[in-house]
Residue frames as a rotation matrix with the C-alpha (Angstrom) as fourth column:
UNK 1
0.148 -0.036 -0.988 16.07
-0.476 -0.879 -0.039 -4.49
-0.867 0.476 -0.148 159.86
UNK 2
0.581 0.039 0.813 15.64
0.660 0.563 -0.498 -5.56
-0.477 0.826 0.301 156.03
UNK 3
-0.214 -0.741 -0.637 18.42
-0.523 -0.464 0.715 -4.94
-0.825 0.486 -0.289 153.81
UNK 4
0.833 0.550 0.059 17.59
-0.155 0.335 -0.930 -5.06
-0.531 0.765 0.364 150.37
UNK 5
0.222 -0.756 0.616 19.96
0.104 0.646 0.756 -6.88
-0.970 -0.104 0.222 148.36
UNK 6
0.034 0.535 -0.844 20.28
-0.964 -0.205 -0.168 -5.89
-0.263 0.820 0.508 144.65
UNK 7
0.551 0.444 0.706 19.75
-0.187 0.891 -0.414 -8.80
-0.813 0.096 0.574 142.45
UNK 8
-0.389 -0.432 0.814 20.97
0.660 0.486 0.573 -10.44
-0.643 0.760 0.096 139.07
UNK 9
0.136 0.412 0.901 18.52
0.990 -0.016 -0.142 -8.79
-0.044 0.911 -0.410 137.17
UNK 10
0.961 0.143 -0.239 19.42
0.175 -0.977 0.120 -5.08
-0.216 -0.157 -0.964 138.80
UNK 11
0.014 -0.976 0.215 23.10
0.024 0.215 0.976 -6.03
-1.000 -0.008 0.027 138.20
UNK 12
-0.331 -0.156 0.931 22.72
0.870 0.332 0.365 -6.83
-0.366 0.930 0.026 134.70
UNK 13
0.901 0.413 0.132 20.47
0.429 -0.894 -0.129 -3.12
0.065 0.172 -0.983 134.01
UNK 14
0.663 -0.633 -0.400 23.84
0.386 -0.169 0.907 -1.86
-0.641 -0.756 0.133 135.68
UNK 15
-0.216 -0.960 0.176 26.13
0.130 0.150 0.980 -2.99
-0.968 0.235 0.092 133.23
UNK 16
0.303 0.527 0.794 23.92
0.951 -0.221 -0.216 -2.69
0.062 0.821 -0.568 130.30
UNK 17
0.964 0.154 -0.219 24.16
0.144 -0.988 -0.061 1.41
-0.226 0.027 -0.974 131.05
UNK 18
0.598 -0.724 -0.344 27.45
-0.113 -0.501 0.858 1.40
-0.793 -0.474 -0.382 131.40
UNK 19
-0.479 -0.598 0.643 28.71
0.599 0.313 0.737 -0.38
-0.642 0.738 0.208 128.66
UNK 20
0.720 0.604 0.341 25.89
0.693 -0.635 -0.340 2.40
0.011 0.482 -0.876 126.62
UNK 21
0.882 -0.284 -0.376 27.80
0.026 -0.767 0.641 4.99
-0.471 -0.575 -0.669 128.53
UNK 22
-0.091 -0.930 0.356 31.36
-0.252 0.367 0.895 3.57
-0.963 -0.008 -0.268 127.43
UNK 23
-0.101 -0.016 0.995 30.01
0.833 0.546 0.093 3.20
-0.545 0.838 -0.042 123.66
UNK 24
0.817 0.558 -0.148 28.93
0.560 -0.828 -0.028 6.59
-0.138 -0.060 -0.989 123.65
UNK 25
0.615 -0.764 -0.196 32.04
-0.514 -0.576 0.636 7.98
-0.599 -0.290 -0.747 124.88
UNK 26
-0.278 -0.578 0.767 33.83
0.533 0.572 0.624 5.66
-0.799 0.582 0.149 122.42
UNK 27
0.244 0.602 0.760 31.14
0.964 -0.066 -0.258 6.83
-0.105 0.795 -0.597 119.39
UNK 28
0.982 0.187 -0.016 32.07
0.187 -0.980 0.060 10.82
-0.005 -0.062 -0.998 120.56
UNK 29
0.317 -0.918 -0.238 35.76
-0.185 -0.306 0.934 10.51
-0.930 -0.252 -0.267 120.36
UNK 30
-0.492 -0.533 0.688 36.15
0.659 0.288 0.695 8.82
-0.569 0.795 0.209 116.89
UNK 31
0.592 0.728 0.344 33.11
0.800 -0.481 -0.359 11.44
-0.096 0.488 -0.868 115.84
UNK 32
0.968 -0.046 -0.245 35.75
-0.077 -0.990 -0.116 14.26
-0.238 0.131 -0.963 116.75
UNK 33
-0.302 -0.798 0.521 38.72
0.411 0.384 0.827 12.44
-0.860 0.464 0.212 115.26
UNK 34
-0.215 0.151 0.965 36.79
0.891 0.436 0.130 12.46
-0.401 0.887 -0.228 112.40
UNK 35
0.830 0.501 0.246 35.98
0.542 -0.828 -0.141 15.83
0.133 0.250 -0.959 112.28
UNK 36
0.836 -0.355 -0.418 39.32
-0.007 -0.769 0.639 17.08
-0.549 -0.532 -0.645 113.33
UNK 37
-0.448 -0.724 0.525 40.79
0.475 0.305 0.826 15.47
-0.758 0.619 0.207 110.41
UNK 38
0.398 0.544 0.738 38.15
0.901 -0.385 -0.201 17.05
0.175 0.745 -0.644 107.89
UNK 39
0.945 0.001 -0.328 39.14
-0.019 -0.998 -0.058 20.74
-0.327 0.061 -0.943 109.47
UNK 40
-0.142 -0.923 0.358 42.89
0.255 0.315 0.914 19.19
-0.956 0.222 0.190 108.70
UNK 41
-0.352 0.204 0.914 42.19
0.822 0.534 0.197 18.64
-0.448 0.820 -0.356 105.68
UNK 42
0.646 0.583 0.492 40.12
0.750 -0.605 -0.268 22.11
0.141 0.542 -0.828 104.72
UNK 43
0.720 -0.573 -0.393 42.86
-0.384 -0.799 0.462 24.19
-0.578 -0.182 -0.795 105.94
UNK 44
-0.338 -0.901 0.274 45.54
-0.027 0.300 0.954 22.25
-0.941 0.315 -0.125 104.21
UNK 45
-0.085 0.477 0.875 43.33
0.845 0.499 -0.190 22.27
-0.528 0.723 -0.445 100.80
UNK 46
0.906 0.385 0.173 43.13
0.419 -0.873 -0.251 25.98
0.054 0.300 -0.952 101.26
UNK 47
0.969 -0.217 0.116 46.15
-0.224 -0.587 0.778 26.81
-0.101 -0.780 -0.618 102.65
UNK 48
-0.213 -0.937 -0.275 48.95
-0.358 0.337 -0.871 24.40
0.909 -0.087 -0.408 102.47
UNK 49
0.391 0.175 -0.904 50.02
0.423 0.838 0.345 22.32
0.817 -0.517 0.253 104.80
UNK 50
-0.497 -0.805 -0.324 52.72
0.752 -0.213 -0.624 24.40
0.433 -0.554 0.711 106.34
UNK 51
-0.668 0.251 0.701 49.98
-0.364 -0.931 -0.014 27.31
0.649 -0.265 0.713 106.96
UNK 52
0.529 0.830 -0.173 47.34
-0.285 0.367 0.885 24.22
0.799 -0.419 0.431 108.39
UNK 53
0.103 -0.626 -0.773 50.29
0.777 0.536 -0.331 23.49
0.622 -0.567 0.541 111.05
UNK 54
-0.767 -0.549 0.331 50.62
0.341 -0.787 -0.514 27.10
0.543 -0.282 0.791 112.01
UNK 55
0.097 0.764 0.637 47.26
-0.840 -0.280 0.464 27.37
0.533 -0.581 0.615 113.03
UNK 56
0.546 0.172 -0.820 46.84
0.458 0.758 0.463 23.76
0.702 -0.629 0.335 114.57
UNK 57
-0.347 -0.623 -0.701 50.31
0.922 -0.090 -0.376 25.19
0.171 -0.777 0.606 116.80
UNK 58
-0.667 0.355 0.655 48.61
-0.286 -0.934 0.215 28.80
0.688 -0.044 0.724 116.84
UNK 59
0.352 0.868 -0.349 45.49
-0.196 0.433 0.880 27.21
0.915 -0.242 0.322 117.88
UNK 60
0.258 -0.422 -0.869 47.67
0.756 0.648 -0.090 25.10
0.601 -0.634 0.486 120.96
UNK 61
-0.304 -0.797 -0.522 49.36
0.865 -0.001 -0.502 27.99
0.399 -0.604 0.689 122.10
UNK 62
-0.838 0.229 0.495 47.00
-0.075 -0.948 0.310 30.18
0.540 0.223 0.811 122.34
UNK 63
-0.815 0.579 -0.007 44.55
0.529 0.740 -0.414 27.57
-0.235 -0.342 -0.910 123.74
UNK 64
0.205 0.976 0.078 41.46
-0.167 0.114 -0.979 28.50
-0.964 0.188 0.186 121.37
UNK 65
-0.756 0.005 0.654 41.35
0.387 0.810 0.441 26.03
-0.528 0.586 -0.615 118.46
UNK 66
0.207 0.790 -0.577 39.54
-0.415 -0.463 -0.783 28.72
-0.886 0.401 0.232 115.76
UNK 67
-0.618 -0.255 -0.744 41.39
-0.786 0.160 0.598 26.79
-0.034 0.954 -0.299 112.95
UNK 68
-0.796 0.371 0.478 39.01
0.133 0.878 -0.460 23.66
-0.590 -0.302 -0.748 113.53
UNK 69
-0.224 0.957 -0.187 36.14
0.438 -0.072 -0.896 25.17
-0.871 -0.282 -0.402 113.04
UNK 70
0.537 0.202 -0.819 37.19
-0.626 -0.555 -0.547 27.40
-0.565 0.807 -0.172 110.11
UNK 71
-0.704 -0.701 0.114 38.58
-0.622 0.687 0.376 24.08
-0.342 0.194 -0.920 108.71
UNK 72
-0.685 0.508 0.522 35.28
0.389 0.861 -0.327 22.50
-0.616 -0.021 -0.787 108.44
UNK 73
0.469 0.862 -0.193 33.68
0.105 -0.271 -0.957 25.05
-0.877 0.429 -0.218 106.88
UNK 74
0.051 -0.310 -0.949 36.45
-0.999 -0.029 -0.044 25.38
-0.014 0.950 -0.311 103.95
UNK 75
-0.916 -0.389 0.099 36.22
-0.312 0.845 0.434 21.48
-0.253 0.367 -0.895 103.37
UNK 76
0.065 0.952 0.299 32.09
0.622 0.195 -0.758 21.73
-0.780 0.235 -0.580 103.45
UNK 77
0.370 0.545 -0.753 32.42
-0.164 -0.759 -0.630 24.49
-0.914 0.357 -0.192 101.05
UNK 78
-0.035 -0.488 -0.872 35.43
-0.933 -0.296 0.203 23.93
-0.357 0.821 -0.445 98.74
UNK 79
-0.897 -0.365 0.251 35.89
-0.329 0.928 0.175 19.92
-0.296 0.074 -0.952 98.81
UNK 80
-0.426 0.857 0.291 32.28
0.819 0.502 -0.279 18.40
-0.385 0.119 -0.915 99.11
UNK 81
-0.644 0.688 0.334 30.88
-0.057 -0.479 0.876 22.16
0.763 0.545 0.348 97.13
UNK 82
0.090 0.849 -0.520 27.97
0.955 -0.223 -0.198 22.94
-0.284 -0.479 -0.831 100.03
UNK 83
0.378 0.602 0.704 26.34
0.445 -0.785 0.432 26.23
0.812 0.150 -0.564 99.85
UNK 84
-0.569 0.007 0.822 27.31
-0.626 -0.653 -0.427 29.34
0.534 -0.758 0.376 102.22
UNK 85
0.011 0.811 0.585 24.65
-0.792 -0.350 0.501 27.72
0.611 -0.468 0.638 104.56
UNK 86
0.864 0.184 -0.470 25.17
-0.200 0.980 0.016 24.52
0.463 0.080 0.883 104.70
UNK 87
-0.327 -0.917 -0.229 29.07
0.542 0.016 -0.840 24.60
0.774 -0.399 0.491 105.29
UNK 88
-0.509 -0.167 0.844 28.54
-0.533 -0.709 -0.461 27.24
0.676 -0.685 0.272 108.11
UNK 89
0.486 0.871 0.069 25.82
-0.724 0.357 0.590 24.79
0.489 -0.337 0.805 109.70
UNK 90
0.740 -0.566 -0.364 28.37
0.490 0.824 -0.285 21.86
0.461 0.032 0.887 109.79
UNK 91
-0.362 -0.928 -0.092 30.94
0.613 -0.162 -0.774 24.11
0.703 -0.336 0.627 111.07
UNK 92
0.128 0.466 0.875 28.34
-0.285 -0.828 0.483 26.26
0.950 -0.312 0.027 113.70
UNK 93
0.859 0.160 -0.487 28.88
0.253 0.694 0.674 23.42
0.445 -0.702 0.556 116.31
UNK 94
-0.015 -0.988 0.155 32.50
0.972 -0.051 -0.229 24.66
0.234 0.147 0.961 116.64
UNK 95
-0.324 0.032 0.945 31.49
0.158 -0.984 0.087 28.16
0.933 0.177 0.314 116.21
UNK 96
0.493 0.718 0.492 29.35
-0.237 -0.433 0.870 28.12
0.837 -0.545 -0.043 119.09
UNK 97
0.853 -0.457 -0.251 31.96
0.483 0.510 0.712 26.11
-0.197 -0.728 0.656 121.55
UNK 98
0.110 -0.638 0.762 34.29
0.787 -0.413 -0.459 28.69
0.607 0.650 0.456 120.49
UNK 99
0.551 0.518 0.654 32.61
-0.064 -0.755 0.652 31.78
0.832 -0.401 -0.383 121.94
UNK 100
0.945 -0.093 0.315 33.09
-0.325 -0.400 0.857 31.43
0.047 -0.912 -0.408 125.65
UNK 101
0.328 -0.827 -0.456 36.92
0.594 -0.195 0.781 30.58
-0.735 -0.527 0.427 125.65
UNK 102
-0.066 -0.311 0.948 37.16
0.862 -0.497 -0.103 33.45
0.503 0.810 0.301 123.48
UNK 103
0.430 0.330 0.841 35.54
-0.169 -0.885 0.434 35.67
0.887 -0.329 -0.324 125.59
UNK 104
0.902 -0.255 -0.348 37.39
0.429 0.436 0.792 33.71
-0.050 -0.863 0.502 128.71
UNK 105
0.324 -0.845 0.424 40.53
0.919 0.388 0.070 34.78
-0.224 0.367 0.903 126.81
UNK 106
-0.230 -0.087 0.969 39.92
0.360 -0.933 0.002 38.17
0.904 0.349 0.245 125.77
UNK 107
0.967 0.254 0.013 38.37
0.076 -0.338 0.938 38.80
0.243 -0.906 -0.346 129.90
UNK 108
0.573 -0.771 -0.277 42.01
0.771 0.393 0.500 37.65
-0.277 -0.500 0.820 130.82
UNK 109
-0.264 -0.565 0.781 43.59
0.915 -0.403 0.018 39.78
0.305 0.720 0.624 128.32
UNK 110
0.386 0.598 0.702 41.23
0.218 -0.799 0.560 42.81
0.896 -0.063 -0.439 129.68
UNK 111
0.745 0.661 0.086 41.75
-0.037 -0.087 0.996 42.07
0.666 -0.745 -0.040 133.33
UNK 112
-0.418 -0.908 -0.014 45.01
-0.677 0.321 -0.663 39.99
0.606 -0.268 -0.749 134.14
UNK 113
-0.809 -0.247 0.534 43.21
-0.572 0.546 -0.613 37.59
-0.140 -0.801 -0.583 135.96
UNK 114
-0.734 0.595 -0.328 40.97
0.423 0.778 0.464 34.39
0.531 0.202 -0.823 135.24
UNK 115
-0.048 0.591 0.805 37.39
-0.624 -0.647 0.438 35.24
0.780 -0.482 0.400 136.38
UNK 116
-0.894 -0.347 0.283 36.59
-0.415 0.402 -0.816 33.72
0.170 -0.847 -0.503 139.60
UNK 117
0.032 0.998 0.057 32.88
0.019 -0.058 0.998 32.01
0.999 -0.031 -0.021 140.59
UNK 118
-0.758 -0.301 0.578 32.10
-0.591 -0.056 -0.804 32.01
0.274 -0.952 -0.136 144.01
């Protein structure tokens, strides 16, 4: 019986991906630092600080995080001046990952109980 063996050169493909993989996931965490300091940053510009804390802990205890999103769109609009369009674009990415643990939240709230899949 032949057993195929991998090689040097299938080894090295390997580790190439992974270390991709592991830059990626590096490249997508400082991407949403960076964004989670901009919605900082529009709520506290609009707001105050003490009102951009209340949502951030609103946001925590409530476990949906709507102050992000409407953070990014007052720092595209008021700070950097974008258009109504623009700012909502930049902040739709948010808007749209928003949705279902809203509606996850409001089902609970309806039902008393987490849905189930089966």
């Amino acid at each position: 019986m032949y057993v195929r063996r991998s090689g040097s050169g299938e080894a090295a493909v390997h580790l190439v991906r992974e270390f991709c993989g592991y830059l990626m996931g590096v490249a997508f965490c400082m991407i949403a630092l960076a964004l989670c300091g901009l919605g900082w940053l529009g709520m506290e510009s609009e707001f105050g600080w003490k009102w951009a804390l209340a949502a951030v802990v609103a946001g925590a205890v409530v476990r949906v995080n709507a102050a992000l999103p409407i953070g990014l769109f007052l720092y595209a609009s008021n700070v950097w001046d974008w258009p109504m369009p623009q700012a909502l674009a930049f902040s739709a990415p948010g808007l749209i990952l928003l949705l279902p643990s809203l509606a996850t939240s409001i089902f609970v709230v309806l039902v008393g109980r987490p849905a189930t899949r089966y």
